[in-house]
Structure formats: structure tokens, C-alpha cells
MDAnalysis code that builds the backbone (N, CA, C; Angstrom):
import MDAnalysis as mda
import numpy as np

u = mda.Universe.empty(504, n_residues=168, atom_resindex=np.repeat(np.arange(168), 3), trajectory=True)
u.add_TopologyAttr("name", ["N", "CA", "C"] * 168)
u.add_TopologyAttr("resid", np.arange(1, 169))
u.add_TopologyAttr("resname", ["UNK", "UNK", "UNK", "UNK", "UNK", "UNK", "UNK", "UNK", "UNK", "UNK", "UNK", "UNK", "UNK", "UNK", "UNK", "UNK", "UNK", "UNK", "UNK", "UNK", "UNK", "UNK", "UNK", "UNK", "UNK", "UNK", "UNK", "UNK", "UNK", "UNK", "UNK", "UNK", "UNK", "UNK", "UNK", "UNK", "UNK", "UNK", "UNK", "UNK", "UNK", "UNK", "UNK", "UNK", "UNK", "UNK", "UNK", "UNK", "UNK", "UNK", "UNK", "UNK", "UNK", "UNK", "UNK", "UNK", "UNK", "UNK", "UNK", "UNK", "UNK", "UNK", "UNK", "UNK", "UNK", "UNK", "UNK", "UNK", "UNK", "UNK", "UNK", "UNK", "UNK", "UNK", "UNK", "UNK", "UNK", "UNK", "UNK", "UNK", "UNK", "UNK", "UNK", "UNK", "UNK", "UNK", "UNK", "UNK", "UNK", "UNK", "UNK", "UNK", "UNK", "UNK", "UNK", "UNK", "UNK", "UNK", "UNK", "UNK", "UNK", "UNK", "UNK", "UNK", "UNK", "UNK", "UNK", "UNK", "UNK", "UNK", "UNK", "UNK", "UNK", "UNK", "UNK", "UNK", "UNK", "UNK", "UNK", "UNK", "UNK", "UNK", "UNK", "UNK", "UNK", "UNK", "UNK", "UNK", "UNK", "UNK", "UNK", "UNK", "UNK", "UNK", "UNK", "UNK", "UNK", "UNK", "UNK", "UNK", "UNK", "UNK", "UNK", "UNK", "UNK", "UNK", "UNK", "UNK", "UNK", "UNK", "UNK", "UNK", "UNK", "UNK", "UNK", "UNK", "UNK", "UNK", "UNK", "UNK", "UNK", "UNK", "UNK", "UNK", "UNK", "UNK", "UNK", "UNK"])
u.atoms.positions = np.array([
    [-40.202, 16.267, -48.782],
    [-40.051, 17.302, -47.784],
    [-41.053, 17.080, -46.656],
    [-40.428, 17.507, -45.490],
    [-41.147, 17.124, -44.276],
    [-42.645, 18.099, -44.344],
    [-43.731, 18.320, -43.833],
    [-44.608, 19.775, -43.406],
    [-43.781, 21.002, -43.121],
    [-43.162, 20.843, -42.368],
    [-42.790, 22.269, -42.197],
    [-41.637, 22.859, -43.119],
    [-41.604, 22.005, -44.606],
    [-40.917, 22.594, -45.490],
    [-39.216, 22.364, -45.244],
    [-38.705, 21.949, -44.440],
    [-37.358, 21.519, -44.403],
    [-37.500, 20.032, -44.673],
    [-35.899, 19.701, -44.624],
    [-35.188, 18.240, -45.010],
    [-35.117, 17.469, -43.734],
    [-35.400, 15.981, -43.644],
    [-35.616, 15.583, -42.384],
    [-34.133, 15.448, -42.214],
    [-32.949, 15.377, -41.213],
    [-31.951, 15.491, -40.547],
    [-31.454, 13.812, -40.716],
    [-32.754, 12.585, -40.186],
    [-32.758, 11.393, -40.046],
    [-33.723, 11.022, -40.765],
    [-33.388, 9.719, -41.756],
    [-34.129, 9.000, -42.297],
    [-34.120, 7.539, -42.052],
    [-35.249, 6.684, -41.301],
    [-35.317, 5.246, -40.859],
    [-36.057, 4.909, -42.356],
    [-35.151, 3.447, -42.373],
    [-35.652, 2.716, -43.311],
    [-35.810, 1.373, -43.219],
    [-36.934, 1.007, -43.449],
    [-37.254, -0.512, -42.607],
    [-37.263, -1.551, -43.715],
    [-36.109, -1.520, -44.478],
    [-35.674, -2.411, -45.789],
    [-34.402, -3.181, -45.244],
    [-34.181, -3.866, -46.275],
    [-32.596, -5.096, -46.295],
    [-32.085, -4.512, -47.434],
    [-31.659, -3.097, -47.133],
    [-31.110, -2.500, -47.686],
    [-30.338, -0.879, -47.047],
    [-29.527, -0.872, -47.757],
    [-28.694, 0.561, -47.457],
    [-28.983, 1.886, -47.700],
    [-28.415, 2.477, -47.649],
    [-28.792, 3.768, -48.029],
    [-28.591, 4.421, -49.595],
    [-28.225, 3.086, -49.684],
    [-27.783, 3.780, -51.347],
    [-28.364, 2.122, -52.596],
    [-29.460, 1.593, -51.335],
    [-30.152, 0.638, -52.281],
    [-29.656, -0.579, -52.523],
    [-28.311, -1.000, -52.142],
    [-27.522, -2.200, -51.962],
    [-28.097, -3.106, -50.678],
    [-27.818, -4.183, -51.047],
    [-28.825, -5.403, -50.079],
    [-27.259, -5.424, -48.724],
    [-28.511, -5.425, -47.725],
    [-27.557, -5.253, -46.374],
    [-27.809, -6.912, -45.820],
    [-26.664, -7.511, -45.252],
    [-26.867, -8.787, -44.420],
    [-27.534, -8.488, -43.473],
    [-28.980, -9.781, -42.797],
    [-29.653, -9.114, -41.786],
    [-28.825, -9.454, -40.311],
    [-28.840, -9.194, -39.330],
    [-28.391, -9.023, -37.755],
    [-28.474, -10.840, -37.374],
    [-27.327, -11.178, -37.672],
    [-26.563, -12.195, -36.948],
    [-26.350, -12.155, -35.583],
    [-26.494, -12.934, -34.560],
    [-26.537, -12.793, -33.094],
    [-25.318, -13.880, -33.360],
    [-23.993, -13.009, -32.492],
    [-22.958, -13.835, -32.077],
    [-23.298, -15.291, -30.882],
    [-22.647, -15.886, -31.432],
    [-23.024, -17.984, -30.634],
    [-21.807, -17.531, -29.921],
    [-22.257, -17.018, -28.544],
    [-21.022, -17.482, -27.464],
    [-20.861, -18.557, -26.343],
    [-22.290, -19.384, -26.934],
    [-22.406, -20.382, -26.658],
    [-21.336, -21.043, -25.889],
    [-21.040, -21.625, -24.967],
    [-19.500, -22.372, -24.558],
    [-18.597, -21.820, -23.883],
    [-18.463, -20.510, -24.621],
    [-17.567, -19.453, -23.647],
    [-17.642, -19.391, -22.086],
    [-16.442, -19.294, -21.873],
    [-16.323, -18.905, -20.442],
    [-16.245, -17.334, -20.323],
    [-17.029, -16.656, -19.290],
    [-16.699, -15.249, -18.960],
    [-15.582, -14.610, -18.648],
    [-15.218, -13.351, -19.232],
    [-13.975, -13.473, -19.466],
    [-13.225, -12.853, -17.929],
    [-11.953, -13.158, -17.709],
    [-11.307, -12.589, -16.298],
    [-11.067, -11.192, -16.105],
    [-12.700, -10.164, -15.670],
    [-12.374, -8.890, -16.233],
    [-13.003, -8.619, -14.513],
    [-12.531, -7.202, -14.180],
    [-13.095, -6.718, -13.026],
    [-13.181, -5.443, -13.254],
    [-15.173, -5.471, -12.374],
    [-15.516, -3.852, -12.338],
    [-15.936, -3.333, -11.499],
    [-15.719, -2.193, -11.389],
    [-16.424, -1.420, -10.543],
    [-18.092, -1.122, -10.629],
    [-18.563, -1.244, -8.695],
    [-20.037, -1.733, -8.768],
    [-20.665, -0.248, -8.525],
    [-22.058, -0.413, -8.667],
    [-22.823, 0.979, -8.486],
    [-22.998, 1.344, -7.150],
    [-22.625, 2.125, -6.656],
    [-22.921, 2.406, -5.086],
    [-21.689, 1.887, -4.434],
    [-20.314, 1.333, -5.151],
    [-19.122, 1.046, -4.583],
    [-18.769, -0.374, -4.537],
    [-17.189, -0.324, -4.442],
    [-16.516, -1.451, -4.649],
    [-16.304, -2.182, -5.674],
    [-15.953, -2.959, -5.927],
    [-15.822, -3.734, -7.851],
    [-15.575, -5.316, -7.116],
    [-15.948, -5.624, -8.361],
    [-16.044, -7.175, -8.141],
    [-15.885, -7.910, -9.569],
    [-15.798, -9.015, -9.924],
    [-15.009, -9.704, -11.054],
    [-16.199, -10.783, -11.526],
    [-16.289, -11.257, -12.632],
    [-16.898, -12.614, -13.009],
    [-16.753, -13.391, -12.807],
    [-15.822, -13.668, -12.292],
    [-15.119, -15.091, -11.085],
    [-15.896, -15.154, -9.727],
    [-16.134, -13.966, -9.335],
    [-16.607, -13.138, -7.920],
    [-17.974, -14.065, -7.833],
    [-18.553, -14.427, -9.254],
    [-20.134, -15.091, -9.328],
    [-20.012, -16.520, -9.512],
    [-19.084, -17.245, -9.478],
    [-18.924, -18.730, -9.639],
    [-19.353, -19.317, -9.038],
    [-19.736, -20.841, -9.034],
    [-20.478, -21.383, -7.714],
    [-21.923, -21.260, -8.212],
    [-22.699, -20.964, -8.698],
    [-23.887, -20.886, -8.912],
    [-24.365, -20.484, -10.130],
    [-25.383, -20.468, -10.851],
    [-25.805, -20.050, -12.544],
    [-25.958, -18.418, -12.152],
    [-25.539, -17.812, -12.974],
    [-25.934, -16.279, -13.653],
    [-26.230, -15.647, -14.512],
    [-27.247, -14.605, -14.541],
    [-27.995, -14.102, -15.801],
    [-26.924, -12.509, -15.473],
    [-26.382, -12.531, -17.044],
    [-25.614, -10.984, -17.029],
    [-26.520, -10.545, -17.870],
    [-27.059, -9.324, -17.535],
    [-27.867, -8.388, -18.157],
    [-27.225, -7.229, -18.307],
    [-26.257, -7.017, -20.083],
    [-26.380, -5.480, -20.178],
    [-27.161, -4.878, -20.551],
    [-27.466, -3.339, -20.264],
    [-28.321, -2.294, -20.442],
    [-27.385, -0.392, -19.950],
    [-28.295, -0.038, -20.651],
    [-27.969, 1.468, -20.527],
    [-29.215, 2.332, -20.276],
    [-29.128, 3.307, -19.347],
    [-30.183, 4.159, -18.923],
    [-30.892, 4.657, -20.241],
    [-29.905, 4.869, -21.436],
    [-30.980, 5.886, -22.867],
    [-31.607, 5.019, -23.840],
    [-31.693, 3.056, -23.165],
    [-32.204, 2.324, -23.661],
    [-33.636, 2.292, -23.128],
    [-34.837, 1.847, -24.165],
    [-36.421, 2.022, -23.619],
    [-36.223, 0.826, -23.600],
    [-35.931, 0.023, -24.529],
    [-35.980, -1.836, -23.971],
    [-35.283, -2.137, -22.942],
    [-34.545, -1.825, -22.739],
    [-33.960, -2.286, -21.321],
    [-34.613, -1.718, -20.236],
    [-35.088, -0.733, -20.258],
    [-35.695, -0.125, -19.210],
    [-37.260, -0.900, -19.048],
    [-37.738, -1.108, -19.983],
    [-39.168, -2.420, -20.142],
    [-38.823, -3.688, -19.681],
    [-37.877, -4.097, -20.060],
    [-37.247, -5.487, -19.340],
    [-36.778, -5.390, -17.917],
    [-35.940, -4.538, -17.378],
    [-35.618, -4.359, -16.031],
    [-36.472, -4.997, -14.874],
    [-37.784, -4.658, -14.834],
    [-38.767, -5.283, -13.828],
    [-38.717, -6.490, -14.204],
    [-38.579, -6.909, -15.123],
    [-38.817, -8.320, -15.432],
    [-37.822, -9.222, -14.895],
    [-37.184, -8.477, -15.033],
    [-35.611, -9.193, -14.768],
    [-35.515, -9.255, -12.991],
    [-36.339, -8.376, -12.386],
    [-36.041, -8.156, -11.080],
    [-36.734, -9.140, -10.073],
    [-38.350, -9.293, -10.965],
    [-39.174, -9.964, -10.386],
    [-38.645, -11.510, -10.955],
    [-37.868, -12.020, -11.799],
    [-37.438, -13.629, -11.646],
    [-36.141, -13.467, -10.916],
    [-35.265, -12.747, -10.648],
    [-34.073, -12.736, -9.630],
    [-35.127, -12.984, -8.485],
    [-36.022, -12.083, -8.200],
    [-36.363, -12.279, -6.728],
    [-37.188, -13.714, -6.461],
    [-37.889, -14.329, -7.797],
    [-37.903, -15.595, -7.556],
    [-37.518, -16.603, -7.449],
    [-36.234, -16.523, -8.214],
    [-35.381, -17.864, -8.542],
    [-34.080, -17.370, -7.688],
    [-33.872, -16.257, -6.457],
    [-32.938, -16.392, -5.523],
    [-31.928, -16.859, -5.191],
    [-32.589, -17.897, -4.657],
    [-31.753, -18.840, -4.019],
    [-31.395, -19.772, -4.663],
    [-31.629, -19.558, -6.278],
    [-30.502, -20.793, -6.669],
    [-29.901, -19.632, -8.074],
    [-30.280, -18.663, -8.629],
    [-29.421, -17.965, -9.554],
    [-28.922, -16.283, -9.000],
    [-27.899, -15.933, -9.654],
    [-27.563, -14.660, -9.151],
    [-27.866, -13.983, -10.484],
    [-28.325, -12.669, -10.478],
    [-28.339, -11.438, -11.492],
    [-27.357, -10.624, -11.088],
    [-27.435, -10.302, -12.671],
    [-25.800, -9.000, -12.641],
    [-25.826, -8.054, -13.528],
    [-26.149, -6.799, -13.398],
    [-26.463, -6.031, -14.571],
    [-25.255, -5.400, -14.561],
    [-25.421, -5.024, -16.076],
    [-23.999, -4.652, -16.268],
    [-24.114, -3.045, -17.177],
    [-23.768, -1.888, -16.578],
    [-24.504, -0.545, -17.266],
    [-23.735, -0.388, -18.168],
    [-23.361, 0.157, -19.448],
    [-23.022, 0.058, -20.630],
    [-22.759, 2.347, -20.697],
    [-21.355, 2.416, -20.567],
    [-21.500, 3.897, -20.840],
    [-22.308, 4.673, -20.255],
    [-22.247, 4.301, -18.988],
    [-23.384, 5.448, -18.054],
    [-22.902, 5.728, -17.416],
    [-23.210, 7.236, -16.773],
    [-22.929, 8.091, -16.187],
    [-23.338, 7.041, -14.636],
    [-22.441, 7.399, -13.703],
    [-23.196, 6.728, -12.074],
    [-24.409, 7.169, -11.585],
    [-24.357, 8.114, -11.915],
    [-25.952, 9.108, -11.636],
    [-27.101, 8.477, -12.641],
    [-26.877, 8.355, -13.430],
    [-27.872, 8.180, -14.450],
    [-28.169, 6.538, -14.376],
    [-27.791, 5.830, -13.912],
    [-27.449, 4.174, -13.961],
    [-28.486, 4.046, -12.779],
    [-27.964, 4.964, -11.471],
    [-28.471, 4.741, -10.232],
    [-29.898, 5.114, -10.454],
    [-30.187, 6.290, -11.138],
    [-31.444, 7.232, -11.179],
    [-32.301, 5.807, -11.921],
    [-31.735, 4.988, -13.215],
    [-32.610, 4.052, -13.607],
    [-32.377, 3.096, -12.729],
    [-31.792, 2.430, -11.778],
    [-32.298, 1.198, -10.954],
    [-33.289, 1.736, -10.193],
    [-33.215, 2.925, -9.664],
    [-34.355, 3.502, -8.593],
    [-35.831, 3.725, -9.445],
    [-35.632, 4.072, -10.258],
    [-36.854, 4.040, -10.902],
    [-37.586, 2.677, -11.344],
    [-36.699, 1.641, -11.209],
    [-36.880, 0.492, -12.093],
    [-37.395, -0.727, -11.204],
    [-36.334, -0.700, -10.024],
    [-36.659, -1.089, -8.635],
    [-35.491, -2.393, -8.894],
    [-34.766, -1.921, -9.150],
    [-34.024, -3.466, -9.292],
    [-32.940, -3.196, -7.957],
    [-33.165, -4.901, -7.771],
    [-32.206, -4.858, -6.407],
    [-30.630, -5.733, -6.482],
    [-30.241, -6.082, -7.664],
    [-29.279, -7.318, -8.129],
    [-28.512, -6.178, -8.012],
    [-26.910, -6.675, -7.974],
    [-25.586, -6.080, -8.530],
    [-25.400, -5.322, -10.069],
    [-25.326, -4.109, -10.041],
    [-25.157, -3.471, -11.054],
    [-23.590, -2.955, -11.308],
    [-22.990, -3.515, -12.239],
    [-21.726, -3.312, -12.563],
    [-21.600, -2.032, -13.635],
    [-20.668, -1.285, -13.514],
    [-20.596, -0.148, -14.751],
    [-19.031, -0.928, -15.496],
    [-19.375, -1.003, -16.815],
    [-18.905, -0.983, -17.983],
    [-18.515, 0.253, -18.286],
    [-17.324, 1.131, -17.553],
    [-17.235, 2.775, -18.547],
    [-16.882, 3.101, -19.607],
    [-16.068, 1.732, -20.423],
    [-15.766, 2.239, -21.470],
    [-16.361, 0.739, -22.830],
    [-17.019, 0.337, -22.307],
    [-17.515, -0.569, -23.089],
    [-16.763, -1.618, -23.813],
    [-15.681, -1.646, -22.881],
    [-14.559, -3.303, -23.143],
    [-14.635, -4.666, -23.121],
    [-15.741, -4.362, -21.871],
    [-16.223, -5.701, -21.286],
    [-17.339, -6.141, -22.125],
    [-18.426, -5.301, -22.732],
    [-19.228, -5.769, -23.536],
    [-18.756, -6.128, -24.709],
    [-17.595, -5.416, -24.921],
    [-17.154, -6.125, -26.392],
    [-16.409, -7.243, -26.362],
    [-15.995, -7.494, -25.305],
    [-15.055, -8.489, -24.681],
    [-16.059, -9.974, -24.943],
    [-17.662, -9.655, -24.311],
    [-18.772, -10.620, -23.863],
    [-19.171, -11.074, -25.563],
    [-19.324, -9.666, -26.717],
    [-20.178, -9.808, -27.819],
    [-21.225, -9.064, -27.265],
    [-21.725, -8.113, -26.928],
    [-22.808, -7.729, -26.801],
    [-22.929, -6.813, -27.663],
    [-23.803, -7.022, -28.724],
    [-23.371, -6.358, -29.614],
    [-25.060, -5.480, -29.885],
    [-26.047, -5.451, -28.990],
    [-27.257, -4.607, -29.321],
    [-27.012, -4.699, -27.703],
    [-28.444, -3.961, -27.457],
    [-29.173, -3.096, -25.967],
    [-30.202, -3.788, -26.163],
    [-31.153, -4.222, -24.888],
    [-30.331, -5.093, -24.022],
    [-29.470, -6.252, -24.506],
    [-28.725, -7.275, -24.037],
    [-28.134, -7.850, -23.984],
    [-28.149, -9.060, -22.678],
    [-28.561, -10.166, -22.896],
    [-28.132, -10.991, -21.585],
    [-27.621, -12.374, -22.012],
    [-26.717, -12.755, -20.958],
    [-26.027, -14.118, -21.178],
    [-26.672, -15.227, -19.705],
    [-26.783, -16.356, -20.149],
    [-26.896, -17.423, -19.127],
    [-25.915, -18.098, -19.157],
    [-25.366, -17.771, -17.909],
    [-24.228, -18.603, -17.734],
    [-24.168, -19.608, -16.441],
    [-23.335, -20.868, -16.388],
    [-23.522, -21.874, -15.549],
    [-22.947, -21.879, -14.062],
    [-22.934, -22.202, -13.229],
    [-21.488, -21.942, -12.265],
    [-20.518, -22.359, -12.423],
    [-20.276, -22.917, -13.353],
    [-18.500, -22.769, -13.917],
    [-18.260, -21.607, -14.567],
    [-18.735, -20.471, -14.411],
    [-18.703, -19.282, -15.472],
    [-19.044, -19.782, -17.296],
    [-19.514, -20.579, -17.985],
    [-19.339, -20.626, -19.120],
    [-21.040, -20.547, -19.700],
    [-20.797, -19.901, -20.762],
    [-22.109, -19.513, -20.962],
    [-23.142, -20.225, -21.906],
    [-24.049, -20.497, -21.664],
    [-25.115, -21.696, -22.014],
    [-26.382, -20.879, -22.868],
    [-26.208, -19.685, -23.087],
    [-27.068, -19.349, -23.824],
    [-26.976, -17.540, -23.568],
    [-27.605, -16.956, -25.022],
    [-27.417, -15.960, -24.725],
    [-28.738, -15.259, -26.067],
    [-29.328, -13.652, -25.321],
    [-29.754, -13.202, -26.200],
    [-30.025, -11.687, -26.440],
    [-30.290, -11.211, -27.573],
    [-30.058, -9.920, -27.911],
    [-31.346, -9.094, -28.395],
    [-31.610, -8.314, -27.405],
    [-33.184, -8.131, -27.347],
    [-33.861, -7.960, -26.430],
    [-35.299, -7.055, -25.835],
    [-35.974, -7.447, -25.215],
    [-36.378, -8.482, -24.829],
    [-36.459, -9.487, -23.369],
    [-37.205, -10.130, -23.061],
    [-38.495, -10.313, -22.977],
    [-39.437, -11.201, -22.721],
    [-40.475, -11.375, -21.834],
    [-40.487, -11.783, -20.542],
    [-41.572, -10.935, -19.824],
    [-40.962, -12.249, -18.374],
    [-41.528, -13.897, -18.237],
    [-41.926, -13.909, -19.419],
    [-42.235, -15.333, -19.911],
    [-40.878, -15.740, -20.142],
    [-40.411, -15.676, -20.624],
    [-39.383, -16.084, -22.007],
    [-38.250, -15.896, -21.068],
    [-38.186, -14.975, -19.984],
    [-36.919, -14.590, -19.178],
    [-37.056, -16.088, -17.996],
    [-38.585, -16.309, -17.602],
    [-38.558, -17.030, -16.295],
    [-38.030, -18.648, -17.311],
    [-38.374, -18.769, -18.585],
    [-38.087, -20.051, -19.700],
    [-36.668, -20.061, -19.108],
    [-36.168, -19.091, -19.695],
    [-34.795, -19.197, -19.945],
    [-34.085, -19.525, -18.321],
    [-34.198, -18.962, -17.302],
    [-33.658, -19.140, -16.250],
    [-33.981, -20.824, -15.983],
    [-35.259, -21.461, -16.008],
    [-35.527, -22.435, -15.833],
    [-34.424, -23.588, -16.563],
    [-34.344, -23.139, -17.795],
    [-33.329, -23.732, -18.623],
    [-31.744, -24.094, -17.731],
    [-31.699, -23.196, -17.603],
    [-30.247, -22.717, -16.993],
    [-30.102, -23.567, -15.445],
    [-31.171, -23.766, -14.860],
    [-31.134, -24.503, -13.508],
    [-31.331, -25.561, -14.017],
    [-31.849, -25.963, -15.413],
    [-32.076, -27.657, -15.697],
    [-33.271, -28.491, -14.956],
])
């Protein structure tokens, strides 16, 4: 029993196991390694829609995230300050995951990010990609096909690695 004499509502359990003591498989990160992005078009934050084709021609980092995520919201700057370094040779593309337009916009403004933010409203496209945790980002080549991908907070170590990768 909790202190104040009631039942806790939620119980976290930091085992390889279930709730009823049976061994759980641990978190497999889907290999979409190879994939090409798929031929989907969305609507952008602040207007207009645009497609994954729309980014061809050059390498791209798709970053999903959602405003009621704290890791994504820790990564965001990170993500903003290697777009604004690596410019002129990669494009960023965030992609909001079930957010409200208000609430998407309220976190880029707070966050300071200046890349293309795409809304995902019903979360097709992420399932479409595999994104299967918050955040979520893919490196993909300018042929659209994707060369690496990961599920998790970044570093902006590990974010500026990875972009470097991706330009070769």
C-alpha cells in the first residue's frame, strides 16, 4: 500500500517480465534498413502538405516526435542545431505523431526548431515507416531509401555521428 493508504492505480516494473511473472521478449528495433520511404503525403504545420518524394535529391533525417514526449522534446534542439549545421547538404523533417496543430506549433516555438514539421494525424505514416517508440528518426539517402535508423533519444554527439555517416 502506497502512504496515503490507497492502491497505486499504476505499477512500473523494471523486469523481463510481465505482469503476471512470465518472461517478456526485450524491444527489438525494426531493420528498415534499405527501405525506400513510402509514397505518402502530409499536411505541413503552418500550411500546405508536401510528400517524401517532395525531399529527394539530397540525404534526410525524419524525426518523429510528439509534444507529450520529454525525449523528444530533449532531443529537438539537438536536432535543430545539426540541421542548421549540416544545411546545405541535408534536409530535416519532423514528423508530429497525433498532435493537436496547436500543441505541435506551441512545442516547435518553445524548442526553436526551424525544419519542416509534418503532422501525422492519425499515425499511418509512422506505422507505415515502423516507428514503433517516441522519438523516432530515420537516415535516409537522396534516393529516398533509408540507411539507418533509430529509436530513442539522441545525443547531439551521436546525432552530428550519424548525419556525418549519411553524407559519407
Amino acid at each position: 500500500m502506497s502512504p496515503s493508504g490507497t492502491e497505486p492505480e499504476v505499477a512500473i516494473r523494471l523486469t523481463a517480465e510481465d505482469a503476471e511473472g512470465a518472461p517478456v521478449e526485450p524491444f527489438v528495433e525494426p531493420d528498415v534498413t534499405g527501405r525506400p520511404l513510402p509514397d505518402v503525403t502530409f499536411d505541413l504545420l503552418g500550411g500546405g502538405e508536401a510528400a517524401f518524394a517532395d525531399y529527394r535529391g539530397r540525404p534526410l533525417v525524419v524525426n518523429v516526435w510528439s509534444s507529450t514526449c520529454a525525449p523528444c522534446l530533449e532531443e529537438m534542439p539537438a536536432l535543430e542545431e545539426v540541421s542548421v549545421e549540416h544545411g546545405d547538404h541535408v534536409t530535416f523533417l519532423g514528423l508530429v505523431l497525433l498532435d493537436e496543430p496547436d500543441a505541435a506549433q506551441a512545442t516547435v516555438d518553445e524548442t526553436g526548431v526551424t525544419y519542416d514539421i509534418g503532422l501525422d494525424r492519425t499515425g499511418a505514416i509512422a506505422a507505415e515507416i515502423e516507428a514503433v517508440g517516441l522519438p523516432s528518426t530515420l537516415f535516409v539517402d537522396a534516393e529516398g531509401r533509408v540507411t539507418a535508423s533509430k529509436t530513442g533519444v539522441m545525443t547531439l554527439d551521436e546525432i552530428r555521428s550519424r548525419v556525418e555517416d549519411l553524407l559519407g
